[in-house]
N, CA, C, O and CB atoms as a CASP TS submission, in Angstrom:
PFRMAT TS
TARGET T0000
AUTHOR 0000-0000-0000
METHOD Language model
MODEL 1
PARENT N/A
ATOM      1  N   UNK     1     -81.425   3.669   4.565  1.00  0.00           N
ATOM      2  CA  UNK     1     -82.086   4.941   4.600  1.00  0.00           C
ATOM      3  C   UNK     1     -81.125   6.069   4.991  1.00  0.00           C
ATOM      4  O   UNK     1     -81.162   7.017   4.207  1.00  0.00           O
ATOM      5  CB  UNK     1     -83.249   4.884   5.555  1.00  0.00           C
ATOM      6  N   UNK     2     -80.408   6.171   5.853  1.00  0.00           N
ATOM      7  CA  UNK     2     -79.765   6.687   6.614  1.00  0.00           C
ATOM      8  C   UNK     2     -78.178   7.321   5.662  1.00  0.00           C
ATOM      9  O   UNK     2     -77.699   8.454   5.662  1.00  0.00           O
ATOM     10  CB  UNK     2     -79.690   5.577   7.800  1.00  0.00           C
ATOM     11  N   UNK     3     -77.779   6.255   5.049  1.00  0.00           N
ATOM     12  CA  UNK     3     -76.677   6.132   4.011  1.00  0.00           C
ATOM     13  C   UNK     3     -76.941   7.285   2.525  1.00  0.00           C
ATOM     14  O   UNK     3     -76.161   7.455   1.587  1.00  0.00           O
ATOM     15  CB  UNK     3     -76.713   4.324   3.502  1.00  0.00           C
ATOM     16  N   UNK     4     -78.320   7.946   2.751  1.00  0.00           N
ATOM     17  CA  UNK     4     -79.037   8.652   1.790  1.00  0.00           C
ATOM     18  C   UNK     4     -79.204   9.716   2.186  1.00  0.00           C
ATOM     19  O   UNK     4     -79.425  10.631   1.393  1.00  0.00           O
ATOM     20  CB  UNK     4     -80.114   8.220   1.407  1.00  0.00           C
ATOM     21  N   UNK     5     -79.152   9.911   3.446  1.00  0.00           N
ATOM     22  CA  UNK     5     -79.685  11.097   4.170  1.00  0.00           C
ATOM     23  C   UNK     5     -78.859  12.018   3.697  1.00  0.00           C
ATOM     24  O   UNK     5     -77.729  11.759   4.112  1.00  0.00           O
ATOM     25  CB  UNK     5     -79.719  11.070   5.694  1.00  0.00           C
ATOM     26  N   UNK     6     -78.868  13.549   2.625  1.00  0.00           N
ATOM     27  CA  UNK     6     -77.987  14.228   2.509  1.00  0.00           C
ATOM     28  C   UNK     6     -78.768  15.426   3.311  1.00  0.00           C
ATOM     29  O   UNK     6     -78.003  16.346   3.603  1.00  0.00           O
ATOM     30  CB  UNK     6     -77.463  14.324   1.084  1.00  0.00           C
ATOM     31  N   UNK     7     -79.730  15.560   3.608  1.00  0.00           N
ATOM     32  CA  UNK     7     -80.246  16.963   4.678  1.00  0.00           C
ATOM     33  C   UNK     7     -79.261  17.202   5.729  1.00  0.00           C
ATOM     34  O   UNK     7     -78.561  16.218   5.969  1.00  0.00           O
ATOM     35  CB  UNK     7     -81.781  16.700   5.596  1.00  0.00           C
ATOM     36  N   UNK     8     -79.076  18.005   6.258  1.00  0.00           N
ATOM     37  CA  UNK     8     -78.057  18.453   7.550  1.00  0.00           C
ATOM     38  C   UNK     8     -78.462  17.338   8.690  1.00  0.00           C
ATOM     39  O   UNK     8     -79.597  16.969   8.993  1.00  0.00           O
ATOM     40  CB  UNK     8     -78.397  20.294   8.223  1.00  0.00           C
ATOM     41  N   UNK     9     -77.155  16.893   9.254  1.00  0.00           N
ATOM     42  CA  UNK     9     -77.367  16.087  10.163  1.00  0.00           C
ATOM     43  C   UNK     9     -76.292  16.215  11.062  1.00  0.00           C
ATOM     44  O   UNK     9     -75.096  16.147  10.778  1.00  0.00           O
ATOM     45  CB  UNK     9     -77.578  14.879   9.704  1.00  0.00           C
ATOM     46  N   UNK    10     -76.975  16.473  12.550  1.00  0.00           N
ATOM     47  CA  UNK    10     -76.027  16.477  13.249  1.00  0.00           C
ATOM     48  C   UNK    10     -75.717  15.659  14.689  1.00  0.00           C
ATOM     49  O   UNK    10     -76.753  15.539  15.343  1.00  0.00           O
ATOM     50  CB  UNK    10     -75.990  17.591  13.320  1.00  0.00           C
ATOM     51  N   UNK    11     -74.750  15.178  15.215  1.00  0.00           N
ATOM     52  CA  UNK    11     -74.717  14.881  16.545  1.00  0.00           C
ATOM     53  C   UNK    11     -74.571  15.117  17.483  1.00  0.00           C
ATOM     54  O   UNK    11     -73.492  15.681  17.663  1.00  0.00           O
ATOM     55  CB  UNK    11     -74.432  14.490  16.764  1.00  0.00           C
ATOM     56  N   UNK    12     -75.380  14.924  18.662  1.00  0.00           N
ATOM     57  CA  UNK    12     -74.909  15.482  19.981  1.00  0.00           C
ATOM     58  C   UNK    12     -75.138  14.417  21.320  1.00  0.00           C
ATOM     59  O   UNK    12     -76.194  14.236  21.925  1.00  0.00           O
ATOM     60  CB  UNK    12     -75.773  16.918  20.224  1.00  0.00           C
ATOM     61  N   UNK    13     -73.940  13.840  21.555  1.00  0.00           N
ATOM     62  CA  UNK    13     -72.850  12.428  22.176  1.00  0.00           C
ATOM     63  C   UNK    13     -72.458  13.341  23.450  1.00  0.00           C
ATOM     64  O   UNK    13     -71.938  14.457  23.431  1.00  0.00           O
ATOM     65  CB  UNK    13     -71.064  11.799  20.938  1.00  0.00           C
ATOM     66  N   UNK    14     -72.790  12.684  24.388  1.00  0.00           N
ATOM     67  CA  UNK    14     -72.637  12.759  25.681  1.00  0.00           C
ATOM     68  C   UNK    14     -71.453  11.728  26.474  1.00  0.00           C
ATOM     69  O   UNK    14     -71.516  10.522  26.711  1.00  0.00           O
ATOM     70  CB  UNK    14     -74.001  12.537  26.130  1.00  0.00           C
ATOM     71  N   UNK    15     -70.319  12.773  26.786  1.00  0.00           N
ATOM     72  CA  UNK    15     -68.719  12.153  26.994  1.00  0.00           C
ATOM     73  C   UNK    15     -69.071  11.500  28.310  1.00  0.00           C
ATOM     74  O   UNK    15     -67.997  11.258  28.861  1.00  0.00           O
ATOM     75  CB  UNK    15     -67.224  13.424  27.137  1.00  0.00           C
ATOM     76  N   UNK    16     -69.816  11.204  28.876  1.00  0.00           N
ATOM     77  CA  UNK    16     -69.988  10.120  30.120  1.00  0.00           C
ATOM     78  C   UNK    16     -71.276   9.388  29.817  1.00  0.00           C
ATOM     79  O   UNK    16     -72.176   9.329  30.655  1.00  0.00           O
ATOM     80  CB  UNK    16     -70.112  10.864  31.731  1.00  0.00           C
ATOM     81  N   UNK    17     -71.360   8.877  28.727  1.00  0.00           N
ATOM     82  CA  UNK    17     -72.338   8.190  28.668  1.00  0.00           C
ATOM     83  C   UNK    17     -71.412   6.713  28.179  1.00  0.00           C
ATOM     84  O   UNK    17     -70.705   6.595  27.178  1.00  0.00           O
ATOM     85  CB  UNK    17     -73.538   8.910  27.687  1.00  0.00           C
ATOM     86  N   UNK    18     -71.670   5.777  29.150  1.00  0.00           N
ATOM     87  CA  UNK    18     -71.007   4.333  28.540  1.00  0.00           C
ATOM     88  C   UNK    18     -72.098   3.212  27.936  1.00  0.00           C
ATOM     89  O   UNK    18     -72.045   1.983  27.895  1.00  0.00           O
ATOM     90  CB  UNK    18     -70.150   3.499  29.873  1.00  0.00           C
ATOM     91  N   UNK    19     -72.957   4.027  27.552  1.00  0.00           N
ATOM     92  CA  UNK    19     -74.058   2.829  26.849  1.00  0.00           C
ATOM     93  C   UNK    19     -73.691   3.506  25.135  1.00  0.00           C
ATOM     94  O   UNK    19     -73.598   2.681  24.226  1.00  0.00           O
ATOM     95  CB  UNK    19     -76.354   3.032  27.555  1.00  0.00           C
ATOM     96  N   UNK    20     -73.550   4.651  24.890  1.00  0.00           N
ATOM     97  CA  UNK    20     -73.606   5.043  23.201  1.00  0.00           C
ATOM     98  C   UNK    20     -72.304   5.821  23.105  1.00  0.00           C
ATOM     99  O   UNK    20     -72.058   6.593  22.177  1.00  0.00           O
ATOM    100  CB  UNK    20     -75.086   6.129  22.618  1.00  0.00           C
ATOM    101  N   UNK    21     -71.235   5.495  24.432  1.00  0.00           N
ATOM    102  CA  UNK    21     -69.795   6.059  24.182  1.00  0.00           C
ATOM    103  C   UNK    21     -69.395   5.805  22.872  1.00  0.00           C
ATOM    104  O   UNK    21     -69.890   4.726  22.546  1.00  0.00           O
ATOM    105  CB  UNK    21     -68.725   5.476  25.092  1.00  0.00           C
ATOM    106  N   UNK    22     -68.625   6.361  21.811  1.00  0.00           N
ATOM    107  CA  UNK    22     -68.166   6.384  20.567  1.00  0.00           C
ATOM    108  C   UNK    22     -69.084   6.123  19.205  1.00  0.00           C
ATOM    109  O   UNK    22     -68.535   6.112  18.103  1.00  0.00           O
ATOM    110  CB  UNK    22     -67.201   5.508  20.653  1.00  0.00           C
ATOM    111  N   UNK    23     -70.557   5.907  19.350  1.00  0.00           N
ATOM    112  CA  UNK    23     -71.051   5.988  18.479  1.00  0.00           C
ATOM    113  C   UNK    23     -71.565   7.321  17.629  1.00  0.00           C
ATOM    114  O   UNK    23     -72.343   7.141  16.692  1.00  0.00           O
ATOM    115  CB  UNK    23     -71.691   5.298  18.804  1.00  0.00           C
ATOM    116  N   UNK    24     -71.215   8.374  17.896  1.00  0.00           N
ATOM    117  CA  UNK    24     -70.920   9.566  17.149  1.00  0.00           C
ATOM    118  C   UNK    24     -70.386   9.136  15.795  1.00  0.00           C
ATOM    119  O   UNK    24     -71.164   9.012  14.849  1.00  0.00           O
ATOM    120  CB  UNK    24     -69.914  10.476  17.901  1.00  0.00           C
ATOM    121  N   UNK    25     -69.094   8.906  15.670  1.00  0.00           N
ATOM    122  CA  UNK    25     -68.415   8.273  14.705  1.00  0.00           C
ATOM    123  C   UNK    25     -68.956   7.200  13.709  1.00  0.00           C
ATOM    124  O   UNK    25     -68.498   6.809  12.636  1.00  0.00           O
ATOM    125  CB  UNK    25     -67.501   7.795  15.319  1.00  0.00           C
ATOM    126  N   UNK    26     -69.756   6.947  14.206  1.00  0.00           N
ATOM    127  CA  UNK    26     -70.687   5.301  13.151  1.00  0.00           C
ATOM    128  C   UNK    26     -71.694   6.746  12.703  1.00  0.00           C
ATOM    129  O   UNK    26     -71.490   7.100  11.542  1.00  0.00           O
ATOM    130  CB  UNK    26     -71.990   3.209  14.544  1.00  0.00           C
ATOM    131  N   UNK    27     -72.486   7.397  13.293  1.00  0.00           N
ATOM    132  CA  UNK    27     -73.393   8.162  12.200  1.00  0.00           C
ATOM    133  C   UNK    27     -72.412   9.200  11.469  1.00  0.00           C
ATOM    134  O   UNK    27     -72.684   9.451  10.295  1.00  0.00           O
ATOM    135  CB  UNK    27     -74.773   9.046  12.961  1.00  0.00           C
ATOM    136  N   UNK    28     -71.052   9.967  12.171  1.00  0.00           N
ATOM    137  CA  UNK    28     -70.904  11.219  11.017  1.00  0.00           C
ATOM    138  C   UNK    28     -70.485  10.470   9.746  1.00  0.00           C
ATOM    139  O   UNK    28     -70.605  10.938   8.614  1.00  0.00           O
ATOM    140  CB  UNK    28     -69.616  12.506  11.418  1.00  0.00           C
ATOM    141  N   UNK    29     -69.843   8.935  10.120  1.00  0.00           N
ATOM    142  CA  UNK    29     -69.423   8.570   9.023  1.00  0.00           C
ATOM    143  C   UNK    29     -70.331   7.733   8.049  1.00  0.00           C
ATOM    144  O   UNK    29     -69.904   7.181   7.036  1.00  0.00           O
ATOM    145  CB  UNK    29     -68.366   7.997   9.325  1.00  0.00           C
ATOM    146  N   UNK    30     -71.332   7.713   8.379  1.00  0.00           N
ATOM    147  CA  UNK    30     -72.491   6.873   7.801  1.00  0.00           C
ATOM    148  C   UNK    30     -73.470   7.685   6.910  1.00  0.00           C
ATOM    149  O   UNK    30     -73.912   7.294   5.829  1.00  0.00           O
ATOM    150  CB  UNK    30     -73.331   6.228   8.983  1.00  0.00           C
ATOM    151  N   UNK    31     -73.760   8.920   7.538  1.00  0.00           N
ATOM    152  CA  UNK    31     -74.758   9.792   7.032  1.00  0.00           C
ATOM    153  C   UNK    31     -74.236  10.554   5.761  1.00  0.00           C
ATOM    154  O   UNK    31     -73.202   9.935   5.511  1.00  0.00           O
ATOM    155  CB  UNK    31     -75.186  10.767   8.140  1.00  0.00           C
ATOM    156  N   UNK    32     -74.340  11.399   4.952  1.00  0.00           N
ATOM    157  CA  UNK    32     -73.260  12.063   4.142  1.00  0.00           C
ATOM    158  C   UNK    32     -74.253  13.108   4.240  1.00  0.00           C
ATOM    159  O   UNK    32     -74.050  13.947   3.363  1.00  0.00           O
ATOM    160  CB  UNK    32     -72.641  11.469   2.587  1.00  0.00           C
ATOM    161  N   UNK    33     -75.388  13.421   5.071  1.00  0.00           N
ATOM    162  CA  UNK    33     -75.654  14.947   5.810  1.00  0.00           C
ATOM    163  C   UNK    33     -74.759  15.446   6.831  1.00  0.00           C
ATOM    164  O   UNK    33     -74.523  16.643   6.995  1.00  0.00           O
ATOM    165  CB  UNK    33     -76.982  15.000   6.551  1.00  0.00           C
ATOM    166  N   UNK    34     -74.309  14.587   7.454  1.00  0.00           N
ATOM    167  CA  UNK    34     -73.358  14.663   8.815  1.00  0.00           C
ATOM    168  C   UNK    34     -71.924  15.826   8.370  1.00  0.00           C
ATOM    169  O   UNK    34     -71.238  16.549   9.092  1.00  0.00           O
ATOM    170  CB  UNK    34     -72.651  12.693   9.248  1.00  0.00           C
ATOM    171  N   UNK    35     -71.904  15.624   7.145  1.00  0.00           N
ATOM    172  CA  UNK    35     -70.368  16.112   6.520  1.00  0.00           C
ATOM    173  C   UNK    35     -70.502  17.835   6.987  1.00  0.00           C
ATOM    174  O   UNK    35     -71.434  18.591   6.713  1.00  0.00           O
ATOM    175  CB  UNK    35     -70.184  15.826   4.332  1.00  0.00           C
ATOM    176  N   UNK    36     -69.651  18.049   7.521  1.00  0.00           N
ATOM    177  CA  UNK    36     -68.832  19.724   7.654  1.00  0.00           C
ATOM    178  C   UNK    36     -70.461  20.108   8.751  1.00  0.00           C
ATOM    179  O   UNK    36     -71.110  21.130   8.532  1.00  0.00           O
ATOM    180  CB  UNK    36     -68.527  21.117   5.364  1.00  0.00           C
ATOM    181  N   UNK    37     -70.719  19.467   9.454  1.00  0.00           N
ATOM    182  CA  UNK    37     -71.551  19.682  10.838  1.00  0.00           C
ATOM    183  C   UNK    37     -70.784  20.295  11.631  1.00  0.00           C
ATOM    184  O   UNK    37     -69.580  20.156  11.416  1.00  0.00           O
ATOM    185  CB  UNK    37     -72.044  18.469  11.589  1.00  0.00           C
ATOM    186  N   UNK    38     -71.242  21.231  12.885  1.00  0.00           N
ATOM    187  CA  UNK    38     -70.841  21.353  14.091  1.00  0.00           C
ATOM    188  C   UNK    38     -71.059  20.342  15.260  1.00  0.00           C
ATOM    189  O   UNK    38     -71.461  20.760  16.346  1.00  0.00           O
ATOM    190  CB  UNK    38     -71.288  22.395  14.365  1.00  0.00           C
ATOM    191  N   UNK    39     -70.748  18.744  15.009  1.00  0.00           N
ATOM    192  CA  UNK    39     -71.123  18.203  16.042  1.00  0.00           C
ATOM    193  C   UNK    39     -70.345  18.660  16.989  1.00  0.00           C
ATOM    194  O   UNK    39     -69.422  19.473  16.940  1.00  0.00           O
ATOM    195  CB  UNK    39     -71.183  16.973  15.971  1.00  0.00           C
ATOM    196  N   UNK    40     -71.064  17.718  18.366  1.00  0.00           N
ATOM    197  CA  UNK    40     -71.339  18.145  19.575  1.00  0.00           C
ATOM    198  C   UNK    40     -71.276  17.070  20.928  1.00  0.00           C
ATOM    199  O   UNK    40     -72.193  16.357  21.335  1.00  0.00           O
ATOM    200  CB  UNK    40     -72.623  18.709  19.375  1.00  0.00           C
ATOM    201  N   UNK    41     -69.718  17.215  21.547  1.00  0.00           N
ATOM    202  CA  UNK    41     -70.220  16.532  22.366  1.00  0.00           C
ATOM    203  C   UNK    41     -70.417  16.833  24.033  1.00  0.00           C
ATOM    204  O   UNK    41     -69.403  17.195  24.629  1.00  0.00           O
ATOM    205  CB  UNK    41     -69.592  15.588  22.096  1.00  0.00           C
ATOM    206  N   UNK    42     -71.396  16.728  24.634  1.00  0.00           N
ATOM    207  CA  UNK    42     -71.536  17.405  25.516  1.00  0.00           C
ATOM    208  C   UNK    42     -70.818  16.842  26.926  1.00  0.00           C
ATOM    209  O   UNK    42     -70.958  15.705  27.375  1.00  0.00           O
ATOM    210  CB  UNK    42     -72.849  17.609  25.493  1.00  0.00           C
ATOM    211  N   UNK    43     -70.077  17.836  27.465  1.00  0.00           N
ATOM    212  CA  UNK    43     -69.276  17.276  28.357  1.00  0.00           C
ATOM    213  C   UNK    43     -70.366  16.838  30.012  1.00  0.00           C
ATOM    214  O   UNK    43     -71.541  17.121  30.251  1.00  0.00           O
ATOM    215  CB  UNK    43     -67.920  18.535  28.529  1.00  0.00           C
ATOM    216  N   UNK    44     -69.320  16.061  30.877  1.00  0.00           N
ATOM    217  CA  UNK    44     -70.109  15.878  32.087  1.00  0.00           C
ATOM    218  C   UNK    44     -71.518  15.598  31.638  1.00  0.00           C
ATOM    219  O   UNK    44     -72.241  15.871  32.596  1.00  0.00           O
ATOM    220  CB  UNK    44     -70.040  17.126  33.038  1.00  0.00           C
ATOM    221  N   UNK    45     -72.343  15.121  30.481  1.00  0.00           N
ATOM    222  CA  UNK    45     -73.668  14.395  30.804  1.00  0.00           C
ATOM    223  C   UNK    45     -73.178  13.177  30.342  1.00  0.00           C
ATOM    224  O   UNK    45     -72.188  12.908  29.662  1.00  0.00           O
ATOM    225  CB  UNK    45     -75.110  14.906  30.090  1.00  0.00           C
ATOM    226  N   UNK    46     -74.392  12.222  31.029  1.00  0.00           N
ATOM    227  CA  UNK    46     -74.467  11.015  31.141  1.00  0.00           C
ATOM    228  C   UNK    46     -74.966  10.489  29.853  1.00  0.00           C
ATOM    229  O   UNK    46     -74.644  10.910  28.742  1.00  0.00           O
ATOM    230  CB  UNK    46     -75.179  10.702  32.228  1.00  0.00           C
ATOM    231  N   UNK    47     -76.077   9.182  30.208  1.00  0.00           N
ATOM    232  CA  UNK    47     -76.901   8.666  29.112  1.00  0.00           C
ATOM    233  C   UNK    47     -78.395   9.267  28.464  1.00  0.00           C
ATOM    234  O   UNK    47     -79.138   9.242  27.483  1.00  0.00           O
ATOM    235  CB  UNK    47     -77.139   7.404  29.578  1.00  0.00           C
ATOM    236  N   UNK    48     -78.186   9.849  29.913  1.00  0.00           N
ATOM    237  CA  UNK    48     -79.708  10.982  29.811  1.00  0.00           C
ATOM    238  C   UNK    48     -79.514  12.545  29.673  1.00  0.00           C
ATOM    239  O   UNK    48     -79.923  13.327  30.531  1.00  0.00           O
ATOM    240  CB  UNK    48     -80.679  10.915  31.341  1.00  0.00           C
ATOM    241  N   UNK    49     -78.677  13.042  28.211  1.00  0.00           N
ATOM    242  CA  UNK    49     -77.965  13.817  27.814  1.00  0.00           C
ATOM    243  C   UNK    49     -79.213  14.781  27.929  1.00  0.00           C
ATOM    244  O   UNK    49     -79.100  15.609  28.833  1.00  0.00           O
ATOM    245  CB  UNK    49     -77.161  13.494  26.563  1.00  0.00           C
ATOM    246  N   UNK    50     -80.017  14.820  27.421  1.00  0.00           N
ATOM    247  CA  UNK    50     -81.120  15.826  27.814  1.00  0.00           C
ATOM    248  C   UNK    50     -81.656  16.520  29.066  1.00  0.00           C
ATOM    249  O   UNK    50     -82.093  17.659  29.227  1.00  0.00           O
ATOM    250  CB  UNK    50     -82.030  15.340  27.493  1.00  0.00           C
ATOM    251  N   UNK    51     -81.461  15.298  30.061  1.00  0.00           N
ATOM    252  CA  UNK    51     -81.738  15.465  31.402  1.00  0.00           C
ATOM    253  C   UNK    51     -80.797  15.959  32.355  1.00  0.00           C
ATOM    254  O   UNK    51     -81.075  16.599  33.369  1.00  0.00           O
ATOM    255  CB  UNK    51     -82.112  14.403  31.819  1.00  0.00           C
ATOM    256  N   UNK    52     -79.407  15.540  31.870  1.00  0.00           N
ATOM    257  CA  UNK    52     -78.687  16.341  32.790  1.00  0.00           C
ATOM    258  C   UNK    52     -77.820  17.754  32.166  1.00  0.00           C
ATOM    259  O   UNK    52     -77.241  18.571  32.881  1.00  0.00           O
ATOM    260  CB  UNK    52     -77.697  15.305  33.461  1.00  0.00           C
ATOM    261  N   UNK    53     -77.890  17.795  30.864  1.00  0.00           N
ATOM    262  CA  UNK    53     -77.289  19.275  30.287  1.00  0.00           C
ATOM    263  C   UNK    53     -78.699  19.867  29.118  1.00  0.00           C
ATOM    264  O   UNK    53     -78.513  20.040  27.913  1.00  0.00           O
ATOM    265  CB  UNK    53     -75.376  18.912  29.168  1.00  0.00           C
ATOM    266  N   UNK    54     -79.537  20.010  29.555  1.00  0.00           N
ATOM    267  CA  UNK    54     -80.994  19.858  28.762  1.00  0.00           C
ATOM    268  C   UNK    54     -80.483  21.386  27.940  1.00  0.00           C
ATOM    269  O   UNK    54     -80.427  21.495  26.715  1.00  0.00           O
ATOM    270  CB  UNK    54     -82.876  19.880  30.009  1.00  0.00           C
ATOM    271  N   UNK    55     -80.109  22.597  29.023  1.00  0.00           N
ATOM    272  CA  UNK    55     -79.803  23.660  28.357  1.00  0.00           C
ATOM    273  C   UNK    55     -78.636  23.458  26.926  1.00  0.00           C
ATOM    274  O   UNK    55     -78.901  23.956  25.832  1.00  0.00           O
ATOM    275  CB  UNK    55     -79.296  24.571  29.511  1.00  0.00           C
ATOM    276  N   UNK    56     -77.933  23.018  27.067  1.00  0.00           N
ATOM    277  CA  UNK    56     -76.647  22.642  26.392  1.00  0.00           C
ATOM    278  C   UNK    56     -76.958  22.245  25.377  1.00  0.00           C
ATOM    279  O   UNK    56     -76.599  22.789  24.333  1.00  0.00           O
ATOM    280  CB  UNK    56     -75.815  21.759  26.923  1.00  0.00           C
ATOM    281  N   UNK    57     -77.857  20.983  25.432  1.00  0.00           N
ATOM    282  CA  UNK    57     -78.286  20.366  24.143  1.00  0.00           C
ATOM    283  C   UNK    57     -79.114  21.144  23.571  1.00  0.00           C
ATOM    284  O   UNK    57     -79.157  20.946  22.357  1.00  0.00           O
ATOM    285  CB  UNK    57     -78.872  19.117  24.212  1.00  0.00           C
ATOM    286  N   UNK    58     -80.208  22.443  24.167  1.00  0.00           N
ATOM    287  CA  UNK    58     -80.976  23.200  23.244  1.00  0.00           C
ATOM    288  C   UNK    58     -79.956  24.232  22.573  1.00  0.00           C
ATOM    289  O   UNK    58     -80.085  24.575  21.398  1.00  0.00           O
ATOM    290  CB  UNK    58     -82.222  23.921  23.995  1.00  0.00           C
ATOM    291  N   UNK    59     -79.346  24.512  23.066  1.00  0.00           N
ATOM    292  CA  UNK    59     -78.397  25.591  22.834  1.00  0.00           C
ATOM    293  C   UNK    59     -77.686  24.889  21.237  1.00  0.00           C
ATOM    294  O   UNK    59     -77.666  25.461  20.148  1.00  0.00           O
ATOM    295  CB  UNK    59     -77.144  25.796  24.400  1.00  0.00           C
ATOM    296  N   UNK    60     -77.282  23.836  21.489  1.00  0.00           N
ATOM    297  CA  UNK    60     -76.330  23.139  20.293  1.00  0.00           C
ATOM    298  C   UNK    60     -77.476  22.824  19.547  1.00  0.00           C
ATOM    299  O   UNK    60     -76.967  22.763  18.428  1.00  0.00           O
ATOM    300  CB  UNK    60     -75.252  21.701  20.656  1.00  0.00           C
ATOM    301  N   UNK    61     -78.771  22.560  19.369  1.00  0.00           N
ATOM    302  CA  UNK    61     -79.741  22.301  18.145  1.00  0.00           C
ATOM    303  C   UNK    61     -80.047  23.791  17.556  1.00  0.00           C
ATOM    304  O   UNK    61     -80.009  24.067  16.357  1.00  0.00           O
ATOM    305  CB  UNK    61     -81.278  21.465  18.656  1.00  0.00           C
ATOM    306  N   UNK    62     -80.332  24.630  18.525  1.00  0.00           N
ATOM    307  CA  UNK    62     -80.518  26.028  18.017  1.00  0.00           C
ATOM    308  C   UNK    62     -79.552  26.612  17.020  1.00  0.00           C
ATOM    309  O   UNK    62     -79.782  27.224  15.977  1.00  0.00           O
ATOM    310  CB  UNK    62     -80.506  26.900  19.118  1.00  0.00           C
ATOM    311  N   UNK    63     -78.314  26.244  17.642  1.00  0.00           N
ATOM    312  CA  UNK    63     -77.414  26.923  16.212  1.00  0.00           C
ATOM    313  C   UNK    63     -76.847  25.975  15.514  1.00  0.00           C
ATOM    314  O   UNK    63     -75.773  26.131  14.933  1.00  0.00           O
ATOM    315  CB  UNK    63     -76.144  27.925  16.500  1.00  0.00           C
ATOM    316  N   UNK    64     -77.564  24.838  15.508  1.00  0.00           N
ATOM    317  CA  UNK    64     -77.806  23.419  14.217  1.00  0.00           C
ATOM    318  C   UNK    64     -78.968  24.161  13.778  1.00  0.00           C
ATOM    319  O   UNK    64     -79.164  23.915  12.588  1.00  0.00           O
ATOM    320  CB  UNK    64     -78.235  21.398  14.787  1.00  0.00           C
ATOM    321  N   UNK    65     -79.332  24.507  13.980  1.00  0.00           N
ATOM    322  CA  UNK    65     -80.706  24.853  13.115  1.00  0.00           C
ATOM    323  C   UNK    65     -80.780  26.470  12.470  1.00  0.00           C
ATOM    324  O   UNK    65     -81.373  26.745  11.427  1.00  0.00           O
ATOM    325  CB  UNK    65     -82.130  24.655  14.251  1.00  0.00           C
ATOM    326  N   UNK    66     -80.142  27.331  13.218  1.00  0.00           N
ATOM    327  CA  UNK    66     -80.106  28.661  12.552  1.00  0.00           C
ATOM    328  C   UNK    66     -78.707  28.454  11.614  1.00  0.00           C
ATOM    329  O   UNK    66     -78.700  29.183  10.622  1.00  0.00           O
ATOM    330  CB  UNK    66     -80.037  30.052  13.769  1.00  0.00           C
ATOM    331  N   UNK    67     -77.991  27.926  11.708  1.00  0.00           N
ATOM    332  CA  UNK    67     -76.860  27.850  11.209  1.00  0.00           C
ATOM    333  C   UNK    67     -77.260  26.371   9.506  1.00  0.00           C
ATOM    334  O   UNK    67     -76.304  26.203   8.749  1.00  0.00           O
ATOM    335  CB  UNK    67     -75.647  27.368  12.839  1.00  0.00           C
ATOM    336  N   UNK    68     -78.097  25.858   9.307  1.00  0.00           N
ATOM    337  CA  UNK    68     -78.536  24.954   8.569  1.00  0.00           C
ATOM    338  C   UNK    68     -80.060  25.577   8.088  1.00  0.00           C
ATOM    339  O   UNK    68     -80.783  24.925   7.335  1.00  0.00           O
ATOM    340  CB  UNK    68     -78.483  23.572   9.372  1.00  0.00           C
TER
END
């Protein structure tokens, strides 16, 4: 499914997270929406990327989304 996805797709990978550390890379290269994205990785959050940079991550979907 995923391998089809050409709609905009983007990531946002949290650099202290050691449960989904480096899997950024398995979706930009998997998706072929992912291509010429602004991914995103958010520094100092954990696994609970929402919970500890919640602003950060709205901030980076907002201009995934005005920008797409």
């Amino acid at each position: 499914m995923y391998k089809a996805w050409t709609k905009p797709f983007i990531t946002l990978f949290a650099t202290r997270d050691p449960v989904t550390k480096g899997g950024e890379r398995m979706w930009q290269k998997l998706v072929p929406g992912a291509a010429h994205q602004n991914h995103t990785k958010i520094r100092g959050a954990g696994h609970f990327v929402q919970e500890d940079k919640g602003e950060e991550v709205a901030q980076a979907l907002v201009a995934f989304i005005r920008a797409n």
